[in-house]
PQR file with spaces between the fields and no chain letter, atoms N, CA, C, O and H, PARSE charges and radii, in Angstrom:
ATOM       1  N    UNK     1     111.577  101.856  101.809 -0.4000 1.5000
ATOM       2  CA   UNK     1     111.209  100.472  102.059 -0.0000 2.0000
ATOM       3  C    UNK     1     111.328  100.184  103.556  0.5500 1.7000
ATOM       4  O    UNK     1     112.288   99.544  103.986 -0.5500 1.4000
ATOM       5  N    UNK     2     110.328  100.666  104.383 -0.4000 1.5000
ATOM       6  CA   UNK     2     110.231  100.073  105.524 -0.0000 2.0000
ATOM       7  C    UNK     2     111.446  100.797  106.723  0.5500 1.7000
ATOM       8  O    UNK     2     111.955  100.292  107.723 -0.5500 1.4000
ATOM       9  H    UNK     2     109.548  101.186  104.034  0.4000 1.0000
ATOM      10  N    UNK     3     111.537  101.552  106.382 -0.4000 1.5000
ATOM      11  CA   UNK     3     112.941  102.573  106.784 -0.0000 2.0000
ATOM      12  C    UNK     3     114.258  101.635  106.951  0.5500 1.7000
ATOM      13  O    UNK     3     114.918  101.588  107.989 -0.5500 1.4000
ATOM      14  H    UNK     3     111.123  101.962  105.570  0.4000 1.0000
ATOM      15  N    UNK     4     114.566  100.827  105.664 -0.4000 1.5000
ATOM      16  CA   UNK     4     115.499   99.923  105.773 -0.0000 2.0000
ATOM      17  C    UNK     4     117.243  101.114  105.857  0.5500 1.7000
ATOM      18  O    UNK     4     118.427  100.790  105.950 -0.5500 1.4000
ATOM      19  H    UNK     4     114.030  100.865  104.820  0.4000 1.0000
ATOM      20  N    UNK     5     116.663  102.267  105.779 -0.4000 1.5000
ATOM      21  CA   UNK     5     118.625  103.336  105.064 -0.0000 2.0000
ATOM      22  C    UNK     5     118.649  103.249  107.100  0.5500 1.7000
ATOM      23  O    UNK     5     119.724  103.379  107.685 -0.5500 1.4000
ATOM      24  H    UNK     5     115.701  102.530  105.703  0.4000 1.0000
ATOM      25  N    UNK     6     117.334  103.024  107.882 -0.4000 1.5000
ATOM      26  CA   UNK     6     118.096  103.373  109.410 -0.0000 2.0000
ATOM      27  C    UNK     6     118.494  102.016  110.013  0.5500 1.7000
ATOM      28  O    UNK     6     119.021  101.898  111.119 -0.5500 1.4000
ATOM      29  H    UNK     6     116.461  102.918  107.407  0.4000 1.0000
ATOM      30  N    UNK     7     118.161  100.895  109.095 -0.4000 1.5000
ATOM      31  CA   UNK     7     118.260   99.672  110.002 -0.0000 2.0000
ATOM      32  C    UNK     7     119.129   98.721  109.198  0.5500 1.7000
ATOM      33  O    UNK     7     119.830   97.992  109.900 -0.5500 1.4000
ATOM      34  H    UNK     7     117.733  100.990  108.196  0.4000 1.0000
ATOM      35  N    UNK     8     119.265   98.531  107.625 -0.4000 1.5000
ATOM      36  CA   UNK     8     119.793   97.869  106.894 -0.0000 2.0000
ATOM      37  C    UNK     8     121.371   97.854  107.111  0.5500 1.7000
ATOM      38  O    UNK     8     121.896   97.254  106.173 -0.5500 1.4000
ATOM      39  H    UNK     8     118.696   99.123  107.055  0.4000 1.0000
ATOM      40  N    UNK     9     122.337   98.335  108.075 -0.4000 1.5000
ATOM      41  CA   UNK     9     123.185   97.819  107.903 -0.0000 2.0000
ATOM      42  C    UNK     9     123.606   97.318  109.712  0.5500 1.7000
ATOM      43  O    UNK     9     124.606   96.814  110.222 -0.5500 1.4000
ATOM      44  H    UNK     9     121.911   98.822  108.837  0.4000 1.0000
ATOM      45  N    UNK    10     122.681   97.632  110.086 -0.4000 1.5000
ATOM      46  CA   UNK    10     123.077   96.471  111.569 -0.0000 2.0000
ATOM      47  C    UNK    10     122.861   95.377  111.574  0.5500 1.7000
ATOM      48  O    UNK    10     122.134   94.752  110.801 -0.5500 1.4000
ATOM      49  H    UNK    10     121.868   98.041  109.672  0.4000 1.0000
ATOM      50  N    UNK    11     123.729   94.839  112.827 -0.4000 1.5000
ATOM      51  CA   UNK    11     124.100   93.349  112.675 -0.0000 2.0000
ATOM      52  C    UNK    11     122.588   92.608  112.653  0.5500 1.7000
ATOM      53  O    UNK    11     122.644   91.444  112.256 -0.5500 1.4000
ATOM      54  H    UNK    11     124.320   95.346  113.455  0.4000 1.0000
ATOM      55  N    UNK    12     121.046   93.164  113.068 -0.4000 1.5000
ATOM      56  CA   UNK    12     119.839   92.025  112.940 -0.0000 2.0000
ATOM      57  C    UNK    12     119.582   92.068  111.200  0.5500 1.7000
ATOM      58  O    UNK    12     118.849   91.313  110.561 -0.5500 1.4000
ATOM      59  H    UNK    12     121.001   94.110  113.391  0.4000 1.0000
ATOM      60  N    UNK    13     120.260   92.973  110.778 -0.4000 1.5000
ATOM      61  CA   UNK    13     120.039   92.596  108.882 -0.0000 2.0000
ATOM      62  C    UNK    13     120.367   91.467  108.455  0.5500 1.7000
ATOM      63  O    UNK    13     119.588   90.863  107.718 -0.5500 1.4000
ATOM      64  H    UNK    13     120.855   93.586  111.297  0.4000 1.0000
ATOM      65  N    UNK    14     121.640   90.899  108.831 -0.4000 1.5000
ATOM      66  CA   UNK    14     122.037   89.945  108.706 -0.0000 2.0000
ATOM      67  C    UNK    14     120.937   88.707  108.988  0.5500 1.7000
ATOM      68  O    UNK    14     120.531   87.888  108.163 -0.5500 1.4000
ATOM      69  H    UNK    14     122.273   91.391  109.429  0.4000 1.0000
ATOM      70  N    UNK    15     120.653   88.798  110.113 -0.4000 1.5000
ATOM      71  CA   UNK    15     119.422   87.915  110.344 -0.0000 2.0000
ATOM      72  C    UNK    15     118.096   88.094  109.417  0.5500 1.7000
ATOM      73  O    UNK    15     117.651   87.079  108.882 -0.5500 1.4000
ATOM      74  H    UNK    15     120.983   89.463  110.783  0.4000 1.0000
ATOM      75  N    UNK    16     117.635   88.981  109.265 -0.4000 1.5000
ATOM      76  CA   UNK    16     116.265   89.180  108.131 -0.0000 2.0000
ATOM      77  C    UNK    16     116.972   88.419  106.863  0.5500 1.7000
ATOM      78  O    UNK    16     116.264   87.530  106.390 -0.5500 1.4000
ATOM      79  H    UNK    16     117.996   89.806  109.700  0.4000 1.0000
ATOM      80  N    UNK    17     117.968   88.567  106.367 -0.4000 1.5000
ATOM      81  CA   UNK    17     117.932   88.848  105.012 -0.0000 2.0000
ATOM      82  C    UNK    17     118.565   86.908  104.855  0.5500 1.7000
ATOM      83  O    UNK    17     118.693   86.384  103.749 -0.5500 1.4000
ATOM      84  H    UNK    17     118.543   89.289  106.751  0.4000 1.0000
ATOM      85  N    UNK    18     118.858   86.179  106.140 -0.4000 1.5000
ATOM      86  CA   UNK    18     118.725   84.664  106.459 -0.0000 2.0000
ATOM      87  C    UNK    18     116.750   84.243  106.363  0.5500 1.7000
ATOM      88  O    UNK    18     116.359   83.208  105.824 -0.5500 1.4000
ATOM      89  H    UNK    18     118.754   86.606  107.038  0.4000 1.0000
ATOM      90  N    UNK    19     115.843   85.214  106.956 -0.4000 1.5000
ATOM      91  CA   UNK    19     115.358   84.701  107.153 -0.0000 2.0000
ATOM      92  C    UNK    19     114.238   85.043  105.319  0.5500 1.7000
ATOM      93  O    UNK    19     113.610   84.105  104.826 -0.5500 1.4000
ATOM      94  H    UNK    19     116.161   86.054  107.394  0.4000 1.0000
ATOM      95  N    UNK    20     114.239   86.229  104.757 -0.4000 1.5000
ATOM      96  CA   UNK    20     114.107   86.701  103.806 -0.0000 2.0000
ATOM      97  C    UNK    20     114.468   84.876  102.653  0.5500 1.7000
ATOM      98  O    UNK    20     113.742   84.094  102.039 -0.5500 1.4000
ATOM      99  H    UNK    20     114.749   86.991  105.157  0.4000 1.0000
ATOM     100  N    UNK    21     116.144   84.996  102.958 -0.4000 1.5000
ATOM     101  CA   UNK    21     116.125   83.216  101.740 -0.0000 2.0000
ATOM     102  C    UNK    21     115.247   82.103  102.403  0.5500 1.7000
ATOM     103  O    UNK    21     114.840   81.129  101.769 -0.5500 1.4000
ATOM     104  H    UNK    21     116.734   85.631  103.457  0.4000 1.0000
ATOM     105  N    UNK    22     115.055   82.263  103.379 -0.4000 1.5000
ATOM     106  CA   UNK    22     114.666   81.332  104.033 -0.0000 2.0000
ATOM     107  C    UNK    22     112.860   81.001  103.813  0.5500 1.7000
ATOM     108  O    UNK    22     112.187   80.016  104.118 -0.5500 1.4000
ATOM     109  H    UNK    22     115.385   83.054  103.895  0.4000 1.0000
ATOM     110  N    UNK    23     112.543   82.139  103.237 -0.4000 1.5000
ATOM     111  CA   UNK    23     111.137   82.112  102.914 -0.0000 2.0000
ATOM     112  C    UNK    23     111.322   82.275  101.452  0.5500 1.7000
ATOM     113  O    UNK    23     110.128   82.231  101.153 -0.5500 1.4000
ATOM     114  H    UNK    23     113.090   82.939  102.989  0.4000 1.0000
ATOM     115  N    UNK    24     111.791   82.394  100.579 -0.4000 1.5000
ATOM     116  CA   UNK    24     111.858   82.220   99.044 -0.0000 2.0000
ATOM     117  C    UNK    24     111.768   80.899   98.992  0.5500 1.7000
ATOM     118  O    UNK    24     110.726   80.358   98.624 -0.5500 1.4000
ATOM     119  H    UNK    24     112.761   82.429  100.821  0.4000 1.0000
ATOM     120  N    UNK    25     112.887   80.188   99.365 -0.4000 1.5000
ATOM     121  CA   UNK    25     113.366   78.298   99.451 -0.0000 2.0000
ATOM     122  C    UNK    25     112.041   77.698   99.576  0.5500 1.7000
ATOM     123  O    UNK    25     111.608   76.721   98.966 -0.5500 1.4000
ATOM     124  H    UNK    25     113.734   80.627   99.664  0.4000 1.0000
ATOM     125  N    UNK    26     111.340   78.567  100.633 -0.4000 1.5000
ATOM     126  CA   UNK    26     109.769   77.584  101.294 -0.0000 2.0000
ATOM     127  C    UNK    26     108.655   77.893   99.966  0.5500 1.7000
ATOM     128  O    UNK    26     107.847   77.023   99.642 -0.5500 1.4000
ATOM     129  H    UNK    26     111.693   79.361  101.129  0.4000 1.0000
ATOM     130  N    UNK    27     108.714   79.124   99.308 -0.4000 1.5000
ATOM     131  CA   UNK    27     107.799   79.745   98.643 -0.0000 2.0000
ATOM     132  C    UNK    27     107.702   78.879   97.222  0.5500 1.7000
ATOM     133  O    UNK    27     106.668   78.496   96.673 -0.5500 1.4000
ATOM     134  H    UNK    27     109.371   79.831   99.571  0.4000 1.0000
ATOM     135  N    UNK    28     108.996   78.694   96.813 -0.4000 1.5000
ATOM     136  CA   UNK    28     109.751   78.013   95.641 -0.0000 2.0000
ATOM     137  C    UNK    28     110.034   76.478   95.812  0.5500 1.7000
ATOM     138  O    UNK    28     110.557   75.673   95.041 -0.5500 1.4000
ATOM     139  H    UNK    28     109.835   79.005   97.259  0.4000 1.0000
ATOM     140  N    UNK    29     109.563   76.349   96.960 -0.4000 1.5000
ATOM     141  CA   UNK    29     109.613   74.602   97.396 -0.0000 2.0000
ATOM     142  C    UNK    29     110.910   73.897   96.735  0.5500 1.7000
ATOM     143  O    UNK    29     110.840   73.073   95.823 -0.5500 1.4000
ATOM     144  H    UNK    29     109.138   77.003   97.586  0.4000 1.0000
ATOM     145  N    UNK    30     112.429   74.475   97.502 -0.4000 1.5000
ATOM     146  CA   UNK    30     113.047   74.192   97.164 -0.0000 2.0000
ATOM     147  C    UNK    30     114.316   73.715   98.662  0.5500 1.7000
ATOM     148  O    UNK    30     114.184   74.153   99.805 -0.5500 1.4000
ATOM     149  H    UNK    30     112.486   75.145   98.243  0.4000 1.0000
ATOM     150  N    UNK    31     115.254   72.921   98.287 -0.4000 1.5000
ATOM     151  CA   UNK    31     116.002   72.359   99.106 -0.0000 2.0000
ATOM     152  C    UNK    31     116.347   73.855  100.000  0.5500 1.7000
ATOM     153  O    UNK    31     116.145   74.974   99.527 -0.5500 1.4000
ATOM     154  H    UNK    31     115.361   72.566   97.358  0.4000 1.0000
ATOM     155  N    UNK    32     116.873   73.603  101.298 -0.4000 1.5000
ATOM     156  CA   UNK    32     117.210   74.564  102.122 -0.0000 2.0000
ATOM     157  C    UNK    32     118.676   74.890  101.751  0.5500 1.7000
ATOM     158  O    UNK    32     119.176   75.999  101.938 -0.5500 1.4000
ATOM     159  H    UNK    32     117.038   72.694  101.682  0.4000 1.0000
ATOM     160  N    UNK    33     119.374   73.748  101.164 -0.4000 1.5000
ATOM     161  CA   UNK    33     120.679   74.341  100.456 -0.0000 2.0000
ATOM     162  C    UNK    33     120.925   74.970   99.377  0.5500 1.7000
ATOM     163  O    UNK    33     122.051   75.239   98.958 -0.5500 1.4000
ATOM     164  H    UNK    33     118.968   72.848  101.012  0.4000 1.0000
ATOM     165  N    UNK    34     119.743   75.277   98.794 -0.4000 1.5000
ATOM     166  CA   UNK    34     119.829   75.391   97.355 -0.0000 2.0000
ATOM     167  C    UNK    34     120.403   76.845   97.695  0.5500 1.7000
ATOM     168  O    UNK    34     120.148   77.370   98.779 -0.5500 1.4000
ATOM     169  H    UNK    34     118.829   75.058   99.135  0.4000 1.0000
ATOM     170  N    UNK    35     121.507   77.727   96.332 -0.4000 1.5000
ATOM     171  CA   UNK    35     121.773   78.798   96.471 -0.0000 2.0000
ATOM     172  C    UNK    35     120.634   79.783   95.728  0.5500 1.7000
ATOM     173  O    UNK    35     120.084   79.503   94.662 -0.5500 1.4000
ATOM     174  H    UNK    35     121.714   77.300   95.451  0.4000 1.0000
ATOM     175  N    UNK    36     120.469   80.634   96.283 -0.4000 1.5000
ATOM     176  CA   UNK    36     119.274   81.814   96.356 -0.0000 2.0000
ATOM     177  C    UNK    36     119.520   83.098   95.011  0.5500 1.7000
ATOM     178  O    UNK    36     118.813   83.878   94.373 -0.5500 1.4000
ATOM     179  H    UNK    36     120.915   80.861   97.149  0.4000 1.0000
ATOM     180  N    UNK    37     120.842   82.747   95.090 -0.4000 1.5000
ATOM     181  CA   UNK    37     121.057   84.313   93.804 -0.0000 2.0000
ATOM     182  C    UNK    37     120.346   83.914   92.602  0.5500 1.7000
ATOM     183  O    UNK    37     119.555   84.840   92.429 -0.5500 1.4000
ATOM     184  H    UNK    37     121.416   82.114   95.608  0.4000 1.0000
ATOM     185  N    UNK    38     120.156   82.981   91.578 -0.4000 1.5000
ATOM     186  CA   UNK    38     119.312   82.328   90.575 -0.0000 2.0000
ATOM     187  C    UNK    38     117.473   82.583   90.917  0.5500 1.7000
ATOM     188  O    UNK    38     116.591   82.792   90.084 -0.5500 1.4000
ATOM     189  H    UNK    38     120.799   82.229   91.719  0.4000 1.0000
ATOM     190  N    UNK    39     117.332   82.462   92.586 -0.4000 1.5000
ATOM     191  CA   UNK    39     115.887   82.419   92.283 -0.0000 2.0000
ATOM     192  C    UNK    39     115.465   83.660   92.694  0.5500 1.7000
ATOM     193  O    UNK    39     114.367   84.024   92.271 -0.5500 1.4000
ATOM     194  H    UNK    39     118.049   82.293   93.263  0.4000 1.0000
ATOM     195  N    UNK    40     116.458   84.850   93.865 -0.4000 1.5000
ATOM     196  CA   UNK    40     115.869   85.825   93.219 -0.0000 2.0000
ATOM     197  C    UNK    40     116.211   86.730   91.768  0.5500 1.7000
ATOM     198  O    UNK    40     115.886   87.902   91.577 -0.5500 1.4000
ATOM     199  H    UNK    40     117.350   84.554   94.208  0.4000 1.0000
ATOM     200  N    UNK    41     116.912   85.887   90.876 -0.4000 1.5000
ATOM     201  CA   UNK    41     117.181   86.454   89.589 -0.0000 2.0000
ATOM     202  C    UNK    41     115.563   85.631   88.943  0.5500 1.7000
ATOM     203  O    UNK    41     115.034   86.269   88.033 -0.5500 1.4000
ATOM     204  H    UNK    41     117.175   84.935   91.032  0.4000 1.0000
ATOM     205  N    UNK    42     115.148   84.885   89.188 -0.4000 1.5000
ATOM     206  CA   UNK    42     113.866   84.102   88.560 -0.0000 2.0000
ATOM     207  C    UNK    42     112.822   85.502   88.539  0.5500 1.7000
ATOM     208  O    UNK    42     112.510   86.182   87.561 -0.5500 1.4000
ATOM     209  H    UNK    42     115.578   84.367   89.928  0.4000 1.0000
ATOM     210  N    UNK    43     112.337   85.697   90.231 -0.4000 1.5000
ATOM     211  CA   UNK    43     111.395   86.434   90.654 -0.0000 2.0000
ATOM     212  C    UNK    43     111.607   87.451   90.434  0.5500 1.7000
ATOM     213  O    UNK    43     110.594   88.135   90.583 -0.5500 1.4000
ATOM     214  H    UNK    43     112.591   85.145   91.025  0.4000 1.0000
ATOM     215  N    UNK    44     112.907   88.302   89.962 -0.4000 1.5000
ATOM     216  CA   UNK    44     113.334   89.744   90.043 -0.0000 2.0000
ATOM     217  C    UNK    44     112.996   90.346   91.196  0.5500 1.7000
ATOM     218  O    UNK    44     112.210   91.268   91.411 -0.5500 1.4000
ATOM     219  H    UNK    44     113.729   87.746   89.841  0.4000 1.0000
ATOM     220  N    UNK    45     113.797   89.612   92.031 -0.4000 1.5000
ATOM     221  CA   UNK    45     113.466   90.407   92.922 -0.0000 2.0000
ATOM     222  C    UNK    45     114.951   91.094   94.010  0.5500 1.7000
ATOM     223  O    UNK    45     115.903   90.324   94.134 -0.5500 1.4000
ATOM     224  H    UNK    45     114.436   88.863   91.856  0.4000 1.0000
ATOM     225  N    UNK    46     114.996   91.816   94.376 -0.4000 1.5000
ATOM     226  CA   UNK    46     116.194   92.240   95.198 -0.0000 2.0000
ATOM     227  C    UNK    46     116.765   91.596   96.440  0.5500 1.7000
ATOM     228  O    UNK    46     116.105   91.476   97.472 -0.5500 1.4000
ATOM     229  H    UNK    46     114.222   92.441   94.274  0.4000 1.0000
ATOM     230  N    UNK    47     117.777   91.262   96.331 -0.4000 1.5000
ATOM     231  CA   UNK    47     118.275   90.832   97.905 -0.0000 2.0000
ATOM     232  C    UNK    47     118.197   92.339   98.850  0.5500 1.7000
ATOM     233  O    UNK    47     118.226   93.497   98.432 -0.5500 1.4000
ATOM     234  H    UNK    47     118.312   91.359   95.492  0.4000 1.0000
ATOM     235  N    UNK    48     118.110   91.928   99.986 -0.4000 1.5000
ATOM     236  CA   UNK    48     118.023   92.383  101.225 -0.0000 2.0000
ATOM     237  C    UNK    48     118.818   93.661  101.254  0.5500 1.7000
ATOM     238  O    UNK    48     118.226   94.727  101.419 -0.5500 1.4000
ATOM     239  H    UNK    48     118.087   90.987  100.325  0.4000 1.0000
ATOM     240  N    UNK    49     120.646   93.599  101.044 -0.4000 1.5000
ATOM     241  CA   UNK    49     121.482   94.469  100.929 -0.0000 2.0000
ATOM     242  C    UNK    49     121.342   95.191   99.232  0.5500 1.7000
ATOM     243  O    UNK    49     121.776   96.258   98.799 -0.5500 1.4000
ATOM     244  H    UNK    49     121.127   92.733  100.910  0.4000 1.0000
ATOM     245  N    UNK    50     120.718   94.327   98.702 -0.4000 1.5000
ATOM     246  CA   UNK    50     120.877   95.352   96.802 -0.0000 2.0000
ATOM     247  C    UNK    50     119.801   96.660   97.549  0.5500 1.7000
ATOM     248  O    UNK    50     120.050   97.865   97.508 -0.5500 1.4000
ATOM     249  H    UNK    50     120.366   93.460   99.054  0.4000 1.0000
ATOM     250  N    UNK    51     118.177   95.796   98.428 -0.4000 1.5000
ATOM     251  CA   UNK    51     117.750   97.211   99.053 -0.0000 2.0000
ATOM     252  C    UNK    51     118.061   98.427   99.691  0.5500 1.7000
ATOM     253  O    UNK    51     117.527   99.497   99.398 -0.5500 1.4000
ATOM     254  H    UNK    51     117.974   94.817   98.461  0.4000 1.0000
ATOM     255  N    UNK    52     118.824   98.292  100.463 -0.4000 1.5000
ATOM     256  CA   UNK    52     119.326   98.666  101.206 -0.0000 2.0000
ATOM     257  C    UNK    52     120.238   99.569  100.396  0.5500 1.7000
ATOM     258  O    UNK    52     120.071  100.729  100.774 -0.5500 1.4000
ATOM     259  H    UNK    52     119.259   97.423  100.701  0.4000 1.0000
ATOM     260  N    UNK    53     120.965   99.499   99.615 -0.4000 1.5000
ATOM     261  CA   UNK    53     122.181  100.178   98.650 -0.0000 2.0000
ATOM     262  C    UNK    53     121.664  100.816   98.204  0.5500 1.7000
ATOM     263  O    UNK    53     122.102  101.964   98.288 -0.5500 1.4000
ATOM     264  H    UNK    53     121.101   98.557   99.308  0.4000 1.0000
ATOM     265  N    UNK    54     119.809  100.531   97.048 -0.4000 1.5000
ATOM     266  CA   UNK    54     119.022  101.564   96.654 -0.0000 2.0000
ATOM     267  C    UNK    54     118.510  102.607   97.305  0.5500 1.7000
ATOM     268  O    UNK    54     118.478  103.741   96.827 -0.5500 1.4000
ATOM     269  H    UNK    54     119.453   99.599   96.980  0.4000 1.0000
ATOM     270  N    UNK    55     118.003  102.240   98.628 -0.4000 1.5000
ATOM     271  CA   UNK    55     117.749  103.323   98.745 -0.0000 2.0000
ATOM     272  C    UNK    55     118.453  104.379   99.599  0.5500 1.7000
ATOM     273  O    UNK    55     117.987  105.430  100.038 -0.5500 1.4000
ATOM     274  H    UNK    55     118.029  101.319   99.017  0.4000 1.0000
ATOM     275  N    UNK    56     119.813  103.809   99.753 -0.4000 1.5000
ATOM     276  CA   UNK    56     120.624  104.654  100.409 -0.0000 2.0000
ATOM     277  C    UNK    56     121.180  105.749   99.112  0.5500 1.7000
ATOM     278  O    UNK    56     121.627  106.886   99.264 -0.5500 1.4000
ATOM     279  H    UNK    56     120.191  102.955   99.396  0.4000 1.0000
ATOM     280  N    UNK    57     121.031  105.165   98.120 -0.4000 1.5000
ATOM     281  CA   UNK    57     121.158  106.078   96.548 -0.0000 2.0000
ATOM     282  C    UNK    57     120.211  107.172   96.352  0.5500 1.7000
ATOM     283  O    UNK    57     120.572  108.325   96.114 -0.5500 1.4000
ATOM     284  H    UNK    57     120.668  104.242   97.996  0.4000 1.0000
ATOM     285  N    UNK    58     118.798  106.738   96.471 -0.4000 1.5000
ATOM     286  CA   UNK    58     117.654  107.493   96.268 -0.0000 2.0000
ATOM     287  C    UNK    58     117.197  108.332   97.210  0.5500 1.7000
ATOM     288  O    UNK    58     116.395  109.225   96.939 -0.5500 1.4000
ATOM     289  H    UNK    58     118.505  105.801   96.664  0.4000 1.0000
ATOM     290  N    UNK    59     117.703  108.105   98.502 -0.4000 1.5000
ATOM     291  CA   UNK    59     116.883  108.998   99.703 -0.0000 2.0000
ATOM     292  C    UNK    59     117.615  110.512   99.470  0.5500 1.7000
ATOM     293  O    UNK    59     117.049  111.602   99.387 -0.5500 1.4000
ATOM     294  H    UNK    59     118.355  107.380   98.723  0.4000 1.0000
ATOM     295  N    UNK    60     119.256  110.172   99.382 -0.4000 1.5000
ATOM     296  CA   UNK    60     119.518  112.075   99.293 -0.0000 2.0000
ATOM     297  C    UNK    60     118.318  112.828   97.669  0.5500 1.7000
ATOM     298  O    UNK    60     117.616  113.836   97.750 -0.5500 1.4000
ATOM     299  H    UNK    60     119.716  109.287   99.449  0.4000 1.0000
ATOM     300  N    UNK    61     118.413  112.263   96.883 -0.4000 1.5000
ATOM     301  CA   UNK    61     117.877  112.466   95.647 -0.0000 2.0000
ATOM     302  C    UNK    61     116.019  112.985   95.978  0.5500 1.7000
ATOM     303  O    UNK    61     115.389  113.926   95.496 -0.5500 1.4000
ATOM     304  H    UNK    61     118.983  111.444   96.817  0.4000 1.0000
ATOM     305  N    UNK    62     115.738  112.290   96.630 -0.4000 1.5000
ATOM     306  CA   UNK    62     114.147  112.227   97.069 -0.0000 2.0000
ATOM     307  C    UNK    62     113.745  113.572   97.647  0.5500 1.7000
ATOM     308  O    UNK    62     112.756  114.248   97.363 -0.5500 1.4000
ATOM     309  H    UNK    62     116.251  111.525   97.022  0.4000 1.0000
ATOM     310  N    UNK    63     114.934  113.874   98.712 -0.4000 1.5000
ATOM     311  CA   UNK    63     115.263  114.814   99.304 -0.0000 2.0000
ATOM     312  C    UNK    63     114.980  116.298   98.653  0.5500 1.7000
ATOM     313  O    UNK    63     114.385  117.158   99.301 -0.5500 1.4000
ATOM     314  H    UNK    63     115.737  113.325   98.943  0.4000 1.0000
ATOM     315  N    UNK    64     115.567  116.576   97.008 -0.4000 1.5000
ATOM     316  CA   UNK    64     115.957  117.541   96.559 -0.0000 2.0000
ATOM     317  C    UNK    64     114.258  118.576   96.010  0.5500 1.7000
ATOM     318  O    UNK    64     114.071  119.748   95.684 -0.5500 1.4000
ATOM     319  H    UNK    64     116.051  115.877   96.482  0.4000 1.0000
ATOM     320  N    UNK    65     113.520  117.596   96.132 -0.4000 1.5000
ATOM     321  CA   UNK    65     112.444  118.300   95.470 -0.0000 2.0000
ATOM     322  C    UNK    65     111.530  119.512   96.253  0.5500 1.7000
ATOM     323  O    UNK    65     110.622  120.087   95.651 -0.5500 1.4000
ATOM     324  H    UNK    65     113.671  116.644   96.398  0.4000 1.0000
């Protein structure tokens, strides 16, 4: 995903994954306070760091073939 296993755990992740809720809230036309874990449980979709965890799981694995 975007070579997130070389970039997903420096400090600008932190920033994407602000700006990542920050475009769900707009997408979902919802308050800017609203909390985000419910709507990406709506969309199924992964937070920023659940990515990041996957494919730090899958890349040695990917590897083996």
């Amino acid at each position: 995903a975007c070579g997130i296993i070389f970039w997903g755990n420096s400090p600008s992740a932190k920033q994407i994954f602000k700006l990542q809720k920050r475009a769900l809230r707009i997408m979902l036309q919802v308050n800017q306070t609203t909390n985000c874990r419910e709507l990406f449980k709506k969309l199924h979709m992964l937070l920023l760091p659940s990515v990041y965890i996957c494919e730090n799981l899958i890349f040695p694995m990917s590897n083996q073939i």
